[in-house]
C-alpha positions as CSV (number, residue, x, y, z in Angstrom):
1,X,16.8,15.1,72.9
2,X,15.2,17.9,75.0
3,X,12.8,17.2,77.7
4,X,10.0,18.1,79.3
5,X,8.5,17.4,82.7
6,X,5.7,19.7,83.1
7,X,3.2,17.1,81.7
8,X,3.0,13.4,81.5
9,X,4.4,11.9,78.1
10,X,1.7,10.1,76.1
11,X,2.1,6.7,76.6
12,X,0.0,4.0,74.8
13,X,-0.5,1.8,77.9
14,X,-4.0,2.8,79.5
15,X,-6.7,0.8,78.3
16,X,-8.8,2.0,76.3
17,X,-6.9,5.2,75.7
18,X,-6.5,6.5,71.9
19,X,-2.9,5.4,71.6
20,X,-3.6,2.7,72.6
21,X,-6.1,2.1,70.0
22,X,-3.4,3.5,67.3
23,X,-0.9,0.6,68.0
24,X,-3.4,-2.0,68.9
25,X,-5.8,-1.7,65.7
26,X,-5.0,1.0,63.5
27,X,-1.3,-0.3,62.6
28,X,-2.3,-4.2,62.0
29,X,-5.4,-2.8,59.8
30,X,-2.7,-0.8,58.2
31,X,-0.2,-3.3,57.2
32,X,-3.3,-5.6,56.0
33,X,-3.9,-2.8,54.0
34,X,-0.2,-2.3,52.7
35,X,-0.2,-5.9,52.4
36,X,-3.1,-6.1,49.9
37,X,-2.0,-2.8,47.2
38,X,1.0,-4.6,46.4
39,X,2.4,-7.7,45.3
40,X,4.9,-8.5,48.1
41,X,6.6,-11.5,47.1
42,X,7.7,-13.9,49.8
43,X,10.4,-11.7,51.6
44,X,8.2,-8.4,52.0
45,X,5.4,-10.7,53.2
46,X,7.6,-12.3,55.9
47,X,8.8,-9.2,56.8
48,X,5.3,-7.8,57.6
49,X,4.2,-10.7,59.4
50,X,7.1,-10.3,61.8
51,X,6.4,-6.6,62.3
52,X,2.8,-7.3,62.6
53,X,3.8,-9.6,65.7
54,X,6.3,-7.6,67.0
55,X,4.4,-4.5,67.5
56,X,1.0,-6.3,68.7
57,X,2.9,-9.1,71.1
58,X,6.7,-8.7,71.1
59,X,9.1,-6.1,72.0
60,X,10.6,-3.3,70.1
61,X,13.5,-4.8,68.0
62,X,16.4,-2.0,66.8
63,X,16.7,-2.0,63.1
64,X,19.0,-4.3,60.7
65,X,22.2,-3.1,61.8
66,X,22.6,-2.2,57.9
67,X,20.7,0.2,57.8
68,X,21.9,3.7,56.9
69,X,19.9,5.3,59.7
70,X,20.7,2.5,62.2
71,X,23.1,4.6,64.1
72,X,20.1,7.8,64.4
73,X,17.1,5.2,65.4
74,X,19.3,3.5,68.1
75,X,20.2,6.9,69.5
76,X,17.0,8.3,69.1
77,X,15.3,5.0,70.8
78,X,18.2,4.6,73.6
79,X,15.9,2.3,76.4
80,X,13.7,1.5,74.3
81,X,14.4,-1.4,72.8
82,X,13.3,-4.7,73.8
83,X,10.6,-3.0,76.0
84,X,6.6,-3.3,74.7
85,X,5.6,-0.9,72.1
86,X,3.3,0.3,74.5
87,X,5.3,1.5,77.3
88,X,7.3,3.9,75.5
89,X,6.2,7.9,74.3
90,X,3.4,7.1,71.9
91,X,5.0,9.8,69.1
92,X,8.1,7.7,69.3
93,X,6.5,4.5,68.4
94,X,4.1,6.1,65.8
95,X,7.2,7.2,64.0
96,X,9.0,4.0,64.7
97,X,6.6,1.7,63.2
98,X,6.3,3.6,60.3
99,X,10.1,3.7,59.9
100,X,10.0,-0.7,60.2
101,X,7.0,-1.0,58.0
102,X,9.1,0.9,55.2
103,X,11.9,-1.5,55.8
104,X,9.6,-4.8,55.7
105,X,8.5,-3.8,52.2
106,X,11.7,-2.9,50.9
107,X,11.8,1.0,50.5
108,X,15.3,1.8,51.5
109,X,17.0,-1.8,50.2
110,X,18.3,-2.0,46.6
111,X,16.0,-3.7,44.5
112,X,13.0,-3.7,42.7
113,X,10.6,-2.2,45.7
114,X,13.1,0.5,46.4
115,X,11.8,4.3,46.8
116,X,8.3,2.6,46.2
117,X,5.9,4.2,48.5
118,X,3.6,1.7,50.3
119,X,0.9,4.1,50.8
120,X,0.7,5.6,47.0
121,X,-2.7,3.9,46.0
122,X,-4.6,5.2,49.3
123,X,-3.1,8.6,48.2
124,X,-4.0,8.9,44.5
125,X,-7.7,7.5,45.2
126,X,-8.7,10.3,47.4
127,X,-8.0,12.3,44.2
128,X,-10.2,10.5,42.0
129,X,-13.6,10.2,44.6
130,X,-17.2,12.4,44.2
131,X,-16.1,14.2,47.3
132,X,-12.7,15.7,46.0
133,X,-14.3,16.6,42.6
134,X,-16.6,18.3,44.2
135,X,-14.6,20.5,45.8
136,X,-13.1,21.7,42.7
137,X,-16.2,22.2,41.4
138,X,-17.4,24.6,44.0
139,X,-14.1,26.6,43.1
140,X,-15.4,27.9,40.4
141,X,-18.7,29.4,42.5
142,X,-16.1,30.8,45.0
143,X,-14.6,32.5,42.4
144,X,-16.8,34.7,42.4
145,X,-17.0,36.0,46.2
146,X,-15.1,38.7,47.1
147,X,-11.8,38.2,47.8
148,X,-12.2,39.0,51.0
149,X,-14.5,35.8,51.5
150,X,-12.2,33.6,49.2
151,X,-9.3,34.1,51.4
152,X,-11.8,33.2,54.4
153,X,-13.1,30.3,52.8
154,X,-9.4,28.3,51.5
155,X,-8.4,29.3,55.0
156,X,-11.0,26.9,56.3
157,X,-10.7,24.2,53.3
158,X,-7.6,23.9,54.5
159,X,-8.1,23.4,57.5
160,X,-10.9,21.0,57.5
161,X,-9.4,19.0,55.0
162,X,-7.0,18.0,57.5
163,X,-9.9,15.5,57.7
164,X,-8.2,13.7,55.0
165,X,-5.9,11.5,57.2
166,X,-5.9,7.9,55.7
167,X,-4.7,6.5,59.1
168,X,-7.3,8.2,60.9
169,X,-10.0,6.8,58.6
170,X,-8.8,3.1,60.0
171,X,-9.5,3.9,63.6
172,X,-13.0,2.5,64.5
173,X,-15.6,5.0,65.3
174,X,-13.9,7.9,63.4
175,X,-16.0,10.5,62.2
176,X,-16.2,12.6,58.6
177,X,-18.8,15.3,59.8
178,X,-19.2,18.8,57.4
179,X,-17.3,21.8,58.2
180,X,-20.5,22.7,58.7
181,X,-21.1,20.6,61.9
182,X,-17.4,20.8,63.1
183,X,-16.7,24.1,65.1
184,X,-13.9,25.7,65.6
185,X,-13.0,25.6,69.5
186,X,-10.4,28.5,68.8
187,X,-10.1,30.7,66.0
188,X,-7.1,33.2,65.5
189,X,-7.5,33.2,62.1
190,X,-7.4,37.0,62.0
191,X,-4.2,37.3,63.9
192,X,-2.7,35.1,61.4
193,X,-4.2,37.4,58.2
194,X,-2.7,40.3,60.5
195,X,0.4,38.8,60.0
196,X,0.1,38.7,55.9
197,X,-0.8,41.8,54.9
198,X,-1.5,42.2,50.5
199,X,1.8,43.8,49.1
200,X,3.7,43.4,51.9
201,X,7.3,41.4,51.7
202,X,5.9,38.4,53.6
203,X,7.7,35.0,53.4
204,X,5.6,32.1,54.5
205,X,6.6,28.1,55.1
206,X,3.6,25.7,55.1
207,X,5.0,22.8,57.1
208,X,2.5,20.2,54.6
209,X,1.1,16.8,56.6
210,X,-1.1,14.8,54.4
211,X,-1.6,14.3,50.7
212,X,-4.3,14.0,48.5
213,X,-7.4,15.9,49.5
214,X,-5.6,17.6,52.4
215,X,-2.8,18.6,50.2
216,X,-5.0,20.2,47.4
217,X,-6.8,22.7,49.7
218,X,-3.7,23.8,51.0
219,X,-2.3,24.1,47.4
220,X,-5.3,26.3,46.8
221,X,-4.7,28.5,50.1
222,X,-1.1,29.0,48.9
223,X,-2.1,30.6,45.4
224,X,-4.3,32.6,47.2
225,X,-1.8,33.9,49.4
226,X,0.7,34.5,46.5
227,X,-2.1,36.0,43.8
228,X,-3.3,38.4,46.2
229,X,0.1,39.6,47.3
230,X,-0.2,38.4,50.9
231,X,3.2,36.6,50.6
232,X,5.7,37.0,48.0
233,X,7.2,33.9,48.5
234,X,6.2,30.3,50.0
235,X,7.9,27.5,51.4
236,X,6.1,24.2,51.0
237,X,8.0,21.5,53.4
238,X,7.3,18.1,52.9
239,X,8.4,14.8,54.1
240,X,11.8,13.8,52.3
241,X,10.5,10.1,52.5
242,X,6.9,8.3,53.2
243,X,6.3,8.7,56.8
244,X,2.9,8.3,58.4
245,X,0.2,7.0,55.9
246,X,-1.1,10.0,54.5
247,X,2.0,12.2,54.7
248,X,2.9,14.7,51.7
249,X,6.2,14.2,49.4
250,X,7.6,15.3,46.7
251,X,6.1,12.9,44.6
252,X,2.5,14.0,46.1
253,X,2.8,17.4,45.7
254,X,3.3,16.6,41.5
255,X,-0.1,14.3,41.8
256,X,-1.9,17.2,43.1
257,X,-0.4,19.7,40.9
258,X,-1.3,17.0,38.1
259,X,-4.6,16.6,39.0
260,X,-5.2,20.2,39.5
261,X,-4.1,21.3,35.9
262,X,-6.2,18.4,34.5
263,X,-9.5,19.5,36.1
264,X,-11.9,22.1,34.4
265,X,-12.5,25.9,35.3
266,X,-11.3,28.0,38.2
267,X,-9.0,24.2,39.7
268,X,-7.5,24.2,35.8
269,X,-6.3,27.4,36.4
270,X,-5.2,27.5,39.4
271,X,-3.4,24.7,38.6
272,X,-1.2,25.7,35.8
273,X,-0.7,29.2,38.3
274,X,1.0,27.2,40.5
275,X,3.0,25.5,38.2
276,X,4.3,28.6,37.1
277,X,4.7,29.7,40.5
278,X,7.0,26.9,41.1
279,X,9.2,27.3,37.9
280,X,9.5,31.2,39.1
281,X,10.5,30.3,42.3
282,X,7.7,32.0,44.1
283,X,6.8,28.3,45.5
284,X,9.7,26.4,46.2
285,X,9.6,22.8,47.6
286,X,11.7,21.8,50.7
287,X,12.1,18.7,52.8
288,X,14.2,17.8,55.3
289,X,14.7,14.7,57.4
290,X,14.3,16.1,60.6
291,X,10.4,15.9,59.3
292,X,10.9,12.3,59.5
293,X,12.1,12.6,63.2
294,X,10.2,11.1,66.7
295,X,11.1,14.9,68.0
296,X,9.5,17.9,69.1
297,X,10.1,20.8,67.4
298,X,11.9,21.9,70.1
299,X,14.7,20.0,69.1
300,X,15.0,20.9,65.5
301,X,18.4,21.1,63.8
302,X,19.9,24.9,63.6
303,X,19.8,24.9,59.8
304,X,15.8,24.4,59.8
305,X,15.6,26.3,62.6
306,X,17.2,29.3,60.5
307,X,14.9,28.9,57.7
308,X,11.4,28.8,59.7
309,X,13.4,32.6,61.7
310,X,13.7,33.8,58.4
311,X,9.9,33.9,57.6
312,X,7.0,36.4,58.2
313,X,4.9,33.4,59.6
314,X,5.1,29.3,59.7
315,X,2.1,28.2,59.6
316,X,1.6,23.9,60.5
317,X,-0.9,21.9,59.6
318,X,-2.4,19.1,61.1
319,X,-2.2,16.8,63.9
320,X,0.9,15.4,63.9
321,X,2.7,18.9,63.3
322,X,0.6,20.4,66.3
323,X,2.0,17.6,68.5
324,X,5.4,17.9,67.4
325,X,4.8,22.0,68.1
326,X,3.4,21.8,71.9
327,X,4.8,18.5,72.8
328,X,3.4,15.1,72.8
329,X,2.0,15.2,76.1
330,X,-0.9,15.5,78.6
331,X,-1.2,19.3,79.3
332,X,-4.0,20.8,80.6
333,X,-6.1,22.2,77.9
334,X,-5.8,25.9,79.3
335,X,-1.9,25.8,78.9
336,X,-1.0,28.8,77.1
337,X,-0.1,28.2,73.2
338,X,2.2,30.9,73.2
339,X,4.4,30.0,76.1
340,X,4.5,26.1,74.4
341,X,5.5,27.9,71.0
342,X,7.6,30.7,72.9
343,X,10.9,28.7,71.8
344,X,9.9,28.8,68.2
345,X,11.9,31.4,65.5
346,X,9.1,32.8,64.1
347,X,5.2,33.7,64.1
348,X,4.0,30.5,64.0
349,X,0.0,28.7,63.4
350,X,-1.1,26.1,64.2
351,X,-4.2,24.6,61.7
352,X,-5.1,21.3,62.8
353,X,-8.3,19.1,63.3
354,X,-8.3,17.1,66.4
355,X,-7.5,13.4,66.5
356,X,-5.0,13.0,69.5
357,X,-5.2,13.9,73.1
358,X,-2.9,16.4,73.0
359,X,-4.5,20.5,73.2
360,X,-3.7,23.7,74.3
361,X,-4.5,27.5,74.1
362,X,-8.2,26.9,75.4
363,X,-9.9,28.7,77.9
364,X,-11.8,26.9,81.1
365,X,-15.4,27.5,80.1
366,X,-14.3,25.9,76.6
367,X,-12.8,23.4,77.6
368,X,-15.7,22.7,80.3
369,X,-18.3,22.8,77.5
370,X,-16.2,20.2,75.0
371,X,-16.4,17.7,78.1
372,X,-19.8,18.3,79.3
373,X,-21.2,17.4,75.8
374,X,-18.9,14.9,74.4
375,X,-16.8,13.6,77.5
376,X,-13.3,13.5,76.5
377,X,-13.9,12.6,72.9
378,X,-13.8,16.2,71.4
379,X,-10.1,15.5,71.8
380,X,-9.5,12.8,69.2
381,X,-13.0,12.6,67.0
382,X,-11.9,14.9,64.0
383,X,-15.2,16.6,64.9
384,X,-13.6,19.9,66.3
385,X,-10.6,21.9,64.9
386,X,-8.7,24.8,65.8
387,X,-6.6,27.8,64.3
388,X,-4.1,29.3,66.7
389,X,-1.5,32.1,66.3
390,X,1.6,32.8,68.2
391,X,2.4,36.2,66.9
């Protein structure tokens, strides 16, 4: 496991602080929630109490020895255990909890709960609310913008939709302002286009984060991309397993596509077009378990490393990518995004909405601004968002 020392490591400690709020209330409002859209029998339920107390009051406990990843968690989380949740790097015991609350309800254990994913009803019900059918609505008025100002436009849906983070929704005081209201503190959206130009032999990964209305728009942006000739081929990575809440599988990516085919007008189409696209092999599906990792990208496995070197640009979305991309700690806002991405194989971007501490790739009057008018809480409201290009 690489490190870094230029920056403090985000910690959930301080009082007050947005990790700490993560741990302290969003995971116990989350396993109420997991609780409640299933029926647990007795051993699921005793399971989630116990991780309820451990990561509120008790210590950080390895996993069953049995386990099939036992031997990766205990080398991942070497001094660690048996300290507070709270004292150790706030990405590692985000991923960590989500790891223990698939193995209190069962997910990896033979049996009847096995490969169930705990988070499946939040998923499927973003689908099916007034807000995500309107967006497919307005599809069908897009459709007739140039194309120019439709590539524009599912650029930004997908990156506001980045919004749609279930976990994010649990945190008190979280916000769901318009695009509209949200501005973009940095905007290298046409570096990135500059990257893709139409008919050129461009290969693009999409590194997914969540599912539902987050994955749709970025389901849209990637038939744009392959309709138009800006890529001939697209990589959609996705999580191998349920991670955080909201995060995109396999199983996601066939709801949306689902949902998409079933809807009427310009969505319909689209839909069945990416279908196709998949059965052609112009959109192929990939996950690997390093997405499931505590790690930076830094440390990413030579094989996945080959596969994101092989393409014209990688672009990552949301917040959890961006903190895995820069590293998961306290840099000054005016560090440079392209020296905290230098190590990476290709052109990489970086769409994400704000809802950690972690930023980068701003200048000082920005940064200066953000502060002045909201204090620090630009950083983790979901009110600002940002598209940044290492070229």
């Amino acid at each position: 496991m690489s490190e870094t020392v230029d920056a403090p490591v985000i910690l959930s400690n301080e009082p007050g602080s947005f990790a700490r709020s993560v741990l302290a209330e969003r995971h116990p409002a989350l396993i109420a929630r997991v609780r409640a859209a299933f029926p647990y029998g007795p051993q699921q339920h005793r399971a989630l109490d116990a991780l309820l107390t451990e990561c509120t009051e008790g210590v950080i406990d390895p996993l069953d020895p049995a386990a099939s990843d036992h031997d990766q968690w205990a080398e991942w989380g070497r001094g660690y255990f048996g300290r507070s949740w709270f004292d150790v790097p706030f990405l590692w015991a985000e991923s960590y909890f989500y790891r223990k609350l698939l193995e209190a309800v069962g997910y990896f254990a033979t049996g009847p709960w096995q490969g169930i994913d705990p988070f499946r009803p939040f998923k499927q019900a973003e689908l099916h609310t007034e807000e995500a059918e309107a967006e497919l609505t307005a599809l069908d008025r897009l459709a007739l913008r140039p194309v120019g100002e439709q590539a524009q436009a599912l650029l930004h849906g997908s990156l506001w939709g980045n919004r749609a983070d279930l976990g994010f929704s649990m945190t008190p005081g979280s916000h769901t302002t318009t695009g509209s209201q949200s501005p973009l503190i940095a905007d290298d959206s046409a570096a990135l286009w500059s990257l893709l130009p139409a008919g050129g032999p461009n290969t693009v990964c999409l590194v997914a984060d969540n599912a539902g209305r987050e994955l749709v728009p970025d389901l849209l942006l990637i038939d744009h991309l392959l309709r138009h000739q800006h890529a001939e081929h697209i990589t959609l990575h996705i999580k191998p397993y349920p991670y955080y809440v909201s995060d995109a599988t396999t199983a996601d990516v066939i709801d949306c596509l689902r949902h998409l085919k079933q809807a009427d007008g310009v969505a319909g189409v689209v839909g069945k077009r990416l279908w196709e696209s998949i059965s052609r092999g112009r959109l192929t599906l990939r996950s690997h378990d390093f997405f499931c990792a505590p790690l930076p990208y830094a440390d990413m496995p030579e094989d996945l490393r080959q596969e994101f070197a092989d393409a014209t640009v990688t672009i990552m979305k949301g917040d959890l990518n961006y903190r895995r991309l820069v590293g998961d700690q306290l840099w000054p806002a005016t560090t440079s995004f392209a020296e905290r991405t230098a190590y990476f194989p290709s052109p990489v971007a970086a769409l994400r909405t704000l809802k950690s501490d972690v930023i980068v790739g701003l200048d000082e009057r920005t940064e200066a601004s953000l502060t002045a008018a909201h204090d620090q809480r630009w950083r983790t409201s979901g009110t600002h968002a940002l598209i940044q290009v290492r070229q």
